[in-house]
NUNU-578557 format. One record per residue (C-alpha): residue in one letter; z, x, y. Coordinates in Angstrom, 2 decimals, padded with zeros to 5 digits. Layout:
<atoms>
ATOM   rest        pz        px        py
ATOM      A         Z         X         Y
...
</atoms>
This chain:
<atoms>
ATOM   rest        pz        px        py
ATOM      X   -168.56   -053.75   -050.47
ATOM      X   -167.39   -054.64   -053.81
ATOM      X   -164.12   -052.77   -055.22
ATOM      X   -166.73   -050.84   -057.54
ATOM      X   -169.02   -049.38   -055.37
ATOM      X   -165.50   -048.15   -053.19
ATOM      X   -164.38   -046.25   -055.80
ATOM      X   -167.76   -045.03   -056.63
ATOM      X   -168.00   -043.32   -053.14
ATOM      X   -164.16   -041.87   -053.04
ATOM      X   -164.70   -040.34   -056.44
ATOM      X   -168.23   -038.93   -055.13
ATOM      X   -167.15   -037.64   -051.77
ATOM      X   -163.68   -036.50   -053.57
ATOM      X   -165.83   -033.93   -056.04
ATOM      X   -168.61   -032.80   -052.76
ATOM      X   -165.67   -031.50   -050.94
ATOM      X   -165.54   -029.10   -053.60
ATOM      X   -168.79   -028.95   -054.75
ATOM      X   -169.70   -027.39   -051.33
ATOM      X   -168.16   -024.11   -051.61
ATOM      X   -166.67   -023.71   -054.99
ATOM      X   -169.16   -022.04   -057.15
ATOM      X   -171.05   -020.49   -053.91
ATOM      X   -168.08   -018.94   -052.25
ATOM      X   -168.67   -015.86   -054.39
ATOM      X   -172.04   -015.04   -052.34
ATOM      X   -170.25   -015.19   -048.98
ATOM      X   -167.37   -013.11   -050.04
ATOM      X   -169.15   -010.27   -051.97
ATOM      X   -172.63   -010.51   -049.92
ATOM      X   -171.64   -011.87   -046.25
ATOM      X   -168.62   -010.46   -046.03
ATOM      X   -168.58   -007.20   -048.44
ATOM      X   -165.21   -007.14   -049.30
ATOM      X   -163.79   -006.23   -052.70
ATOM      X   -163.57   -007.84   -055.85
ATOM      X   -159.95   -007.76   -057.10
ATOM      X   -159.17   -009.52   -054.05
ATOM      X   -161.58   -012.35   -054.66
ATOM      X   -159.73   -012.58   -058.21
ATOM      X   -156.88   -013.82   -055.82
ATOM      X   -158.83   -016.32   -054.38
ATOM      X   -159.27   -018.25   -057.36
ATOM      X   -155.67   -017.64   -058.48
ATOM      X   -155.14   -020.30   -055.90
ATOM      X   -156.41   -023.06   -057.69
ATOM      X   -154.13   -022.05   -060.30
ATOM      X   -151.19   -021.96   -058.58
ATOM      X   -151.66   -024.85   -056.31
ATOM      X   -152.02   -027.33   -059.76
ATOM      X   -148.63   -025.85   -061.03
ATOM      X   -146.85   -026.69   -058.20
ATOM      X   -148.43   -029.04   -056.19
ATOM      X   -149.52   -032.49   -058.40
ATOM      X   -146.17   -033.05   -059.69
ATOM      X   -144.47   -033.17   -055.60
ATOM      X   -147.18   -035.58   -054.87
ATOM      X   -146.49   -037.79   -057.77
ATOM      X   -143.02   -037.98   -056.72
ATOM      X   -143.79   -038.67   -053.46
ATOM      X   -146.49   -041.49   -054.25
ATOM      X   -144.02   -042.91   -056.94
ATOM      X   -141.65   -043.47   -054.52
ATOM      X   -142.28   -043.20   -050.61
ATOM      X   -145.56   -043.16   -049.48
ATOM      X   -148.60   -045.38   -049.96
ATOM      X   -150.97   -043.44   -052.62
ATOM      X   -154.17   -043.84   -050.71
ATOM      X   -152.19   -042.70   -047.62
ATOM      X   -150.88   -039.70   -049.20
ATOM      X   -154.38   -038.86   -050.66
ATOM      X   -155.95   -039.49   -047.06
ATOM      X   -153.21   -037.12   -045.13
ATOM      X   -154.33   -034.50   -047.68
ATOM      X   -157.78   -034.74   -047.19
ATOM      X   -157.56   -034.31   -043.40
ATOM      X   -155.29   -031.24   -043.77
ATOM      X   -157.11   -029.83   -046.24
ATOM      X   -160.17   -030.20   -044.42
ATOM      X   -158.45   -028.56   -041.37
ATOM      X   -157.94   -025.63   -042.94
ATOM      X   -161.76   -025.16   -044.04
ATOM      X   -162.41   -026.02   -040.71
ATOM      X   -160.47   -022.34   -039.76
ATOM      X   -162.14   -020.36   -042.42
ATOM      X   -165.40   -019.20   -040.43
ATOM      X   -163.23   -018.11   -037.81
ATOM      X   -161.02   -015.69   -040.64
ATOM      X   -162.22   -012.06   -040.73
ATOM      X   -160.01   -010.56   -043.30
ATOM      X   -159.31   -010.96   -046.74
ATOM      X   -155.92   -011.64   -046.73
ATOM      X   -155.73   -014.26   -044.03
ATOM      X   -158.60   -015.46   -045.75
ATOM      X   -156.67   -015.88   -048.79
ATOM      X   -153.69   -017.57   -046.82
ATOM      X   -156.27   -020.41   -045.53
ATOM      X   -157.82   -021.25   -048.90
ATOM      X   -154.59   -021.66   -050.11
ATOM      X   -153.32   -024.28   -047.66
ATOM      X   -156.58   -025.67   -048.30
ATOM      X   -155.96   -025.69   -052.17
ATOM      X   -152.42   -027.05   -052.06
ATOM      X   -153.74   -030.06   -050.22
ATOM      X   -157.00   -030.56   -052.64
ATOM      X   -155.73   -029.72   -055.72
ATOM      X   -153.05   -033.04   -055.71
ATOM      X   -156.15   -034.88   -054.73
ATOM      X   -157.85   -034.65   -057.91
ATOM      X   -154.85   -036.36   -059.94
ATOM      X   -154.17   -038.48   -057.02
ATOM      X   -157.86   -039.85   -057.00
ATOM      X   -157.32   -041.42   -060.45
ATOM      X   -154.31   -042.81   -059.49
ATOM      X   -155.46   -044.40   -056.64
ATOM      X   -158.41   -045.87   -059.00
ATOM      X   -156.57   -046.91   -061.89
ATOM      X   -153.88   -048.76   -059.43
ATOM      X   -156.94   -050.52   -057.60
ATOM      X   -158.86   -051.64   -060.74
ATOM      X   -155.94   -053.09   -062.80
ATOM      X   -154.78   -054.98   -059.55
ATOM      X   -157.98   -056.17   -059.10
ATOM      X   -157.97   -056.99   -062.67
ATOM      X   -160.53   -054.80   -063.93
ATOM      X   -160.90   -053.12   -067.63
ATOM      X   -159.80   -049.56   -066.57
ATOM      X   -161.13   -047.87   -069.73
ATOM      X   -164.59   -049.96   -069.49
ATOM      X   -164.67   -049.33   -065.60
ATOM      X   -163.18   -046.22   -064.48
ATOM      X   -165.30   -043.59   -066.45
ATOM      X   -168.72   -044.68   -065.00
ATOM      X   -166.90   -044.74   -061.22
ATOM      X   -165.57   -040.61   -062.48
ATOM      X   -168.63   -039.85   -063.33
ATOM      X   -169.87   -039.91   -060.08
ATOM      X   -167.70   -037.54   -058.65
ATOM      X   -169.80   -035.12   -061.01
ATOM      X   -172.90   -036.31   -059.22
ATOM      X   -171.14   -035.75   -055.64
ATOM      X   -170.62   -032.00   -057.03
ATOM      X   -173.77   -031.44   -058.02
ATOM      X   -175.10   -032.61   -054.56
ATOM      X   -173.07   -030.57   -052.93
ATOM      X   -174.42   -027.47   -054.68
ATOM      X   -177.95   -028.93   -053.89
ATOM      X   -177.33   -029.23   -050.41
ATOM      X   -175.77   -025.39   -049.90
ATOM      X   -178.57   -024.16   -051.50
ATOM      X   -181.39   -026.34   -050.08
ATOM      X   -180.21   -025.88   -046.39
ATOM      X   -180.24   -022.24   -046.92
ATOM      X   -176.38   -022.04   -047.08
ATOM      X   -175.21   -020.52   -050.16
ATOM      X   -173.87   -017.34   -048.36
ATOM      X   -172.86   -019.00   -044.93
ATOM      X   -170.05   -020.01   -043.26
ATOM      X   -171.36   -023.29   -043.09
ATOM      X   -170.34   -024.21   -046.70
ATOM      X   -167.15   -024.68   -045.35
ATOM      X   -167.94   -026.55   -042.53
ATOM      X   -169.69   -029.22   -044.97
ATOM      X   -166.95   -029.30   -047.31
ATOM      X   -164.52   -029.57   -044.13
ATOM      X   -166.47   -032.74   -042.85
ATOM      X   -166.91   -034.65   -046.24
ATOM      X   -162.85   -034.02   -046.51
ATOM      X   -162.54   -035.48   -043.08
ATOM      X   -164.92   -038.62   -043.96
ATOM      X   -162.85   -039.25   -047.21
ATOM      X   -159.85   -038.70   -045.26
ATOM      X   -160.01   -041.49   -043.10
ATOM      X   -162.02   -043.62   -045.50
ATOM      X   -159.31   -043.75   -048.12
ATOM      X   -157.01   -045.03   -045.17
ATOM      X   -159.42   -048.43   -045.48
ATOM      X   -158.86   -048.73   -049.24
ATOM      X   -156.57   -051.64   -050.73
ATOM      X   -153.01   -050.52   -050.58
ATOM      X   -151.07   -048.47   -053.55
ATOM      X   -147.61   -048.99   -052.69
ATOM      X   -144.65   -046.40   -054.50
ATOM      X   -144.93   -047.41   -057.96
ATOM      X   -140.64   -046.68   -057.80
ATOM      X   -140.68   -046.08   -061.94
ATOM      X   -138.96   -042.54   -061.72
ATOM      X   -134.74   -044.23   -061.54
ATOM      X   -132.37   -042.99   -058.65
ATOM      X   -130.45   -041.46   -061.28
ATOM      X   -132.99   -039.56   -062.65
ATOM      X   -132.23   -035.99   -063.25
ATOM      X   -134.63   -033.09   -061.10
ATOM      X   -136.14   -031.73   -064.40
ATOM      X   -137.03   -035.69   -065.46
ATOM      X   -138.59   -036.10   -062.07
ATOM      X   -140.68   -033.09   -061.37
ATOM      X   -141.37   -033.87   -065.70
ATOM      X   -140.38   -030.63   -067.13
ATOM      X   -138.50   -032.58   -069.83
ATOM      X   -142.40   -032.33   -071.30
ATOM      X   -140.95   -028.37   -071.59
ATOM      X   -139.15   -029.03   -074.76
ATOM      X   -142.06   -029.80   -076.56
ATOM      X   -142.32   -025.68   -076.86
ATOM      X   -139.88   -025.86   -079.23
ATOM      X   -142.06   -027.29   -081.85
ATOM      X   -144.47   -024.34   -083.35
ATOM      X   -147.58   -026.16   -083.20
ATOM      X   -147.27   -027.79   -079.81
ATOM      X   -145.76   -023.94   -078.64
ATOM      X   -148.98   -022.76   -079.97
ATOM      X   -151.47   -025.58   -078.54
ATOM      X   -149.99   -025.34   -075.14
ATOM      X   -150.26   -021.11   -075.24
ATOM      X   -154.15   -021.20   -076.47
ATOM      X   -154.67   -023.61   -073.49
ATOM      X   -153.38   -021.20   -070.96
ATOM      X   -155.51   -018.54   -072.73
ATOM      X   -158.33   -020.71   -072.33
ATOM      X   -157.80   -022.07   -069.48
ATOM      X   -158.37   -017.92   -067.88
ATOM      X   -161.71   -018.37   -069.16
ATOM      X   -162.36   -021.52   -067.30
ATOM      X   -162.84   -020.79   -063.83
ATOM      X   -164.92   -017.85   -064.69
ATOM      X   -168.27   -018.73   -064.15
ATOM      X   -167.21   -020.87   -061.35
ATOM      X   -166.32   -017.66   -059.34
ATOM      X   -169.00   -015.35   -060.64
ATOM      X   -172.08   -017.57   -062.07
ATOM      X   -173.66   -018.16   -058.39
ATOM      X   -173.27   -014.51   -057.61
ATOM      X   -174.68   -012.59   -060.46
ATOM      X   -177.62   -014.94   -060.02
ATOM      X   -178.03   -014.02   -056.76
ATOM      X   -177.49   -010.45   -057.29
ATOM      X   -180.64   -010.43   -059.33
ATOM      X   -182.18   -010.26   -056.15
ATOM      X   -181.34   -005.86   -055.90
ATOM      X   -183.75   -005.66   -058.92
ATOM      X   -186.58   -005.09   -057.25
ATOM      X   -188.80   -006.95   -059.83
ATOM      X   -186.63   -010.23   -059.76
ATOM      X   -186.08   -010.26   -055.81
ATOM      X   -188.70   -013.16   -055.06
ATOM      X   -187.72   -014.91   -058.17
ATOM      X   -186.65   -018.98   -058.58
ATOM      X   -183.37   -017.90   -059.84
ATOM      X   -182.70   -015.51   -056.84
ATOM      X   -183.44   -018.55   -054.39
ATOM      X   -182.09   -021.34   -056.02
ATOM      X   -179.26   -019.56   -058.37
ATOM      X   -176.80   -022.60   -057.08
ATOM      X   -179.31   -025.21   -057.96
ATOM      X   -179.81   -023.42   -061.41
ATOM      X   -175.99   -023.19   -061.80
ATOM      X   -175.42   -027.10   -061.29
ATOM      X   -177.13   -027.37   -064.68
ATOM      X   -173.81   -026.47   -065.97
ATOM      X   -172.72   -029.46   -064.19
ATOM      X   -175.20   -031.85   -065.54
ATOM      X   -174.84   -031.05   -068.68
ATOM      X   -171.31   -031.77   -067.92
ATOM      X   -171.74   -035.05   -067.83
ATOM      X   -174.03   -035.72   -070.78
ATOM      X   -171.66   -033.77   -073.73
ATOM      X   -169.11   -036.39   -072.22
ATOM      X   -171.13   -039.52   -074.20
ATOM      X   -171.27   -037.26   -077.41
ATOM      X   -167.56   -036.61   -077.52
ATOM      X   -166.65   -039.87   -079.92
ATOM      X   -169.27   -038.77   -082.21
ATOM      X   -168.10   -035.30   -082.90
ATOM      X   -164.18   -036.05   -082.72
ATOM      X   -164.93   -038.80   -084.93
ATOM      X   -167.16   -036.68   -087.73
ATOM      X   -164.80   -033.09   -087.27
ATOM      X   -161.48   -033.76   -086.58
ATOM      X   -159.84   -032.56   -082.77
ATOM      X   -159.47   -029.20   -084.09
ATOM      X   -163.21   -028.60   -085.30
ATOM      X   -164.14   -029.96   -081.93
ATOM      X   -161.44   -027.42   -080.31
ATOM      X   -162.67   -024.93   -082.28
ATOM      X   -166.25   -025.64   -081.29
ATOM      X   -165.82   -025.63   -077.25
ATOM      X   -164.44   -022.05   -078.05
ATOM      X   -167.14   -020.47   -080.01
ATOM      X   -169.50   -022.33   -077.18
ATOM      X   -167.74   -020.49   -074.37
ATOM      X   -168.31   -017.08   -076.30
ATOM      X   -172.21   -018.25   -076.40
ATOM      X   -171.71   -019.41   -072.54
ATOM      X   -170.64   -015.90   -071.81
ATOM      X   -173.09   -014.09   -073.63
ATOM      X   -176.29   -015.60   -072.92
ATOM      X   -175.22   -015.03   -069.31
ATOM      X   -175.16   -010.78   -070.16
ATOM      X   -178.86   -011.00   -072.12
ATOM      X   -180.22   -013.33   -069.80
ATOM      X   -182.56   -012.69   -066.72
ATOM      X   -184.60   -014.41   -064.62
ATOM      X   -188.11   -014.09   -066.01
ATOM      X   -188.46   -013.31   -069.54
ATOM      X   -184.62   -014.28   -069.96
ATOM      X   -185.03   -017.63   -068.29
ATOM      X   -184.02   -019.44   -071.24
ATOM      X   -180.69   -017.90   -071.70
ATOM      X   -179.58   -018.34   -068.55
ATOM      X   -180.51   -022.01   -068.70
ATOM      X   -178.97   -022.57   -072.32
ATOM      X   -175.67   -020.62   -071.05
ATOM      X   -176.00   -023.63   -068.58
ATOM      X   -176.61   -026.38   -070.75
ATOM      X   -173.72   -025.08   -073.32
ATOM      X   -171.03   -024.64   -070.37
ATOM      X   -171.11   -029.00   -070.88
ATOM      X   -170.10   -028.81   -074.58
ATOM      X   -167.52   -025.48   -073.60
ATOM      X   -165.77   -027.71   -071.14
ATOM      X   -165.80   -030.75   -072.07
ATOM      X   -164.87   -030.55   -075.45
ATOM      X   -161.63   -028.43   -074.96
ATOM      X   -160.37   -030.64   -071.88
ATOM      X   -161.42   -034.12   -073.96
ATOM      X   -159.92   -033.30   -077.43
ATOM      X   -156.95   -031.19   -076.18
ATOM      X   -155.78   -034.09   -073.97
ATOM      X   -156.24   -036.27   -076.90
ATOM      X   -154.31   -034.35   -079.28
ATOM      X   -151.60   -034.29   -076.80
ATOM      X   -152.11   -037.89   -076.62
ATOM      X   -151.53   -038.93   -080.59
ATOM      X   -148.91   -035.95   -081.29
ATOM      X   -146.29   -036.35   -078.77
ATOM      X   -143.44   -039.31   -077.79
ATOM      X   -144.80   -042.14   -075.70
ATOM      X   -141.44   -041.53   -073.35
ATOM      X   -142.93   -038.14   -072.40
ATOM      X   -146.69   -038.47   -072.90
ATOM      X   -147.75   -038.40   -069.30
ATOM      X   -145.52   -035.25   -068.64
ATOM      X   -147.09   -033.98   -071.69
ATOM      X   -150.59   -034.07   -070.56
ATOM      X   -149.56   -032.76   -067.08
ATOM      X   -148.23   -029.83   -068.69
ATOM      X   -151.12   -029.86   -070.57
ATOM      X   -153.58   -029.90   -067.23
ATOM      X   -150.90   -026.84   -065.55
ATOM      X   -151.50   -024.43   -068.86
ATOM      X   -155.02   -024.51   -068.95
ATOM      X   -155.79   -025.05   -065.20
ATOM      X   -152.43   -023.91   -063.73
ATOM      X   -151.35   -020.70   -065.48
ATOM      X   -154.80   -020.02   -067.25
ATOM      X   -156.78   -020.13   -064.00
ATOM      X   -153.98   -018.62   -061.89
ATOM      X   -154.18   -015.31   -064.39
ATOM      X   -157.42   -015.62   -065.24
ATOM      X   -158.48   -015.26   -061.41
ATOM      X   -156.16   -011.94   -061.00
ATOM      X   -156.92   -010.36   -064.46
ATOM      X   -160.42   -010.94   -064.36
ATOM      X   -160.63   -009.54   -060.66
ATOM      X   -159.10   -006.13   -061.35
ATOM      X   -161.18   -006.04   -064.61
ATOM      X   -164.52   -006.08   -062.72
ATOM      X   -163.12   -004.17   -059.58
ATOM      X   -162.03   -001.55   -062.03
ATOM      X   -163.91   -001.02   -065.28
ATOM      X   -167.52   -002.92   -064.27
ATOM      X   -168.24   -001.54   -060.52
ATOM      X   -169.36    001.45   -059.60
ATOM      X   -170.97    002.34   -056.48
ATOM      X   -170.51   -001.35   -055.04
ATOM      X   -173.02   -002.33   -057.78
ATOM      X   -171.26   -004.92   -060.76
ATOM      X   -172.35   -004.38   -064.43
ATOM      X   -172.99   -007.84   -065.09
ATOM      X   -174.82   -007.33   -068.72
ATOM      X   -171.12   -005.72   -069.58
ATOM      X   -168.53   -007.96   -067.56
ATOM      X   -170.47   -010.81   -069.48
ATOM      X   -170.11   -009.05   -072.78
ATOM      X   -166.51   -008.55   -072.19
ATOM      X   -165.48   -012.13   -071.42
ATOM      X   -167.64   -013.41   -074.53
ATOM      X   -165.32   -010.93   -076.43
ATOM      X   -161.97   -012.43   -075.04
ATOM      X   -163.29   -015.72   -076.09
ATOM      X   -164.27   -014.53   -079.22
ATOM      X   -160.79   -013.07   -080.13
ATOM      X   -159.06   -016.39   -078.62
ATOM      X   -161.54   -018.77   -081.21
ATOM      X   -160.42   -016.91   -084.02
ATOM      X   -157.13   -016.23   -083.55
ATOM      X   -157.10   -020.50   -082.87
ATOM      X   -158.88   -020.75   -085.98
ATOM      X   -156.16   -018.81   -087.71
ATOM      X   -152.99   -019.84   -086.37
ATOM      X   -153.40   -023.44   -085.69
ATOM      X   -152.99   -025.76   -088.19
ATOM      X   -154.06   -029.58   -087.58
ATOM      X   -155.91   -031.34   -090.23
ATOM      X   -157.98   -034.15   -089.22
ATOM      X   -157.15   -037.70   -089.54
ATOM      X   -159.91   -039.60   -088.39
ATOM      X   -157.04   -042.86   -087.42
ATOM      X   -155.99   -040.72   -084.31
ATOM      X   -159.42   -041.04   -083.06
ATOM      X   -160.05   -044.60   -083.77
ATOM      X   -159.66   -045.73   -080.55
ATOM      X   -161.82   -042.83   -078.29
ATOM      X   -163.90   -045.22   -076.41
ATOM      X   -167.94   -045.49   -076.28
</atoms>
């Protein structure tokens, strides 16, 4: 098999893992299981808190001890060992104990993955920029499948999600054990200080107004991130207590409908260079912002009959919502801060928005709904949409307000086709 096509099915099996359960895990905590929804606000707090701490040990420890596709295999296989366990869990609180093993052995994965590519391809001599983004974008696919697969099989409220996602880590556990060795890289000196290791030198960079400002909006919208992740699939699904919607497509296949988001995904990708080229990073910024407002409230007008088309468009404009934040912000991190602490940069960049964002997000946004949006064990979806299209709204123009960046169309020169 040729180094491409290896790659190719790490980065696919790396995303299915996750693609199994992630946005479906919703159905069997609120439907199979019937337990409450502040607590499930938890469960995605995980994520969060696993990418604060966890990528930076794991760098560390593949810069300097262990193999990289060693590491990234051992973390598979534990990771899957503790989805394994989840059927068996009956409460909500061990349950949250067990994802979050799970998460601080998957979350490392996902920065780890890259390295493991990028190490492979320039040994191997390869054009990283040409290469690696059509090898990434198959991890999209291997989400999407995933989602297919729950949903197809009949699966989108069983255990058995877990059990999938438990096998494919397994599989790319002891696959990435066959890939061409990443030794420690050894860059980070002996004498080194703790806070240039772990890189939260990147920390000063709050002293400067603008960057203090770009890095706080990112952890604002970063709580917005995750939330259609934990609650698209399952106000979908609970379409299904109206009785005139029960029999619907949405009802049946809500997953399959969801992985639009997905797709789409992968599309706005290719039309990034135009638009940072022709409005600037912060126009493009500004744009993913206002699209997460229109993500949000198609989803509360939207139904599935006569509202179809909302809830599709809310799909296809979750592409342009994601991608454009994550893109331009880790560009403008990219052309605004020192080359000495650029990577440290964009990792604090990725532990704002998916660190601290999703970790509050997931709480906040689970004692919202358990509080103010459910009554009688029935959610007001129409108003828990409304509500996060507001917070959006307020974040896009206070962005719009306060952060000042004019465009100079040199710092995007060199985006890539």
């Amino acid at each position: 098999m040729s180094i491409k096509f290896r790659l190719t099915l790490m980065s696919f099996l790396q995303f299915f893992v996750w693609g199994a359960w992630l946005i479906t895990v919703g159905n069997y905590w609120f439907g199979t299981k019937q337990w409450s929804g502040e607590q499930f606000g938890a469960i995605f707090s995980t994520l969060g808190l696993s990418s604060i701490v966890m990528p930076a040990i794991t760098g560390i420890i593949a810069d300097k001890w262990i193999n990289a596709e060693k590491l990234y295999g051992v973390l598979h296989i534990l990771g899957g060992l503790a989805l394994m366990y989840i059927p068996q869990v009956d409460n909500p609180t061990t349950f949250y104990y067990v994802i979050f093993a799970a998460m601080l052995c998957y979350m490392p994965t996902i920065s780890l993955s890259n390295s493991v590519a990028y190490n492979i391809l320039k040994s191997n001599n390869y054009d990283v920029v040409k290469v690696f983004p059509p090898i990434r974008v198959w991890g999209t696919v291997g989400f999407i499948a995933a989602m297919w697969i729950t949903n197809l099989t009949g699966n989108k409220a069983s255990y058995n999600m877990f059990y999938l996602s438990a096998f494919a880590a397994f599989a790319l556990g002891f696959y990435s054990f066959t890939l061409p060795k990443c030794p420690p890289q050894k860059l980070i000196s002996e004498d080194a200080s703790v806070a240039q290791k772990l890189g939260l030198n990147a920390f000063k960079l709050f002293g400067t107004y603008k960057m203090a400002l770009f890095f706080i909006f990112s952890m604002f919208l970063g709580g917005a991130l995750q939330l259609t992740n934990m609650y698209g699939d399952v106000y979908l699904s609970e379409f299904a207590k109206v009785p005139e919607y029960a029999n619907s497509f949405v009802v049946k296949y809500s997953t399959i409908i969801m992985s639009i988001s997905q797709i789409s995904e992968t599309l706005f990708i290719l039309a990034i260079p135009f638009f940072l080229k022709r409005f600037g990073i912060k126009q493009v910024m500004l744009i993913s912002m206002f699209a997460w407002v229109l993500r949000f409230g198609l989803f509360a007008f939207g139904n599935p009959v006569d509202g179809l088309w909302m809830i599709v468009m809310s799909c296809i404009v979750y592409g342009m919502a994601f991608d454009f934040f994550n893109i331009s912000g880790s560009l403008f991190v990219e052309t605004t801060t020192d080359s000495k602490i650029r990577s440290s940069a964009q990792g604090l960049f990725m532990m704002m928005s998916n660190g601290f964002g999703a970790f509050f997000g997931g709480l906040v946004s689970g004692y919202v709904i358990d509080e103010f949006f459910t009554h009688d064990g029935l959610r007001d979806w129409h108003n828990i949409w409304l509500s996060f299209a507001a917070y959006a709204l307020v974040i896009a123009i206070a962005f719009a307000v306060l952060f000042k960046h004019k465009h100079d169309p040199s710092e995007v020169a060199n985006v890539s086709h």
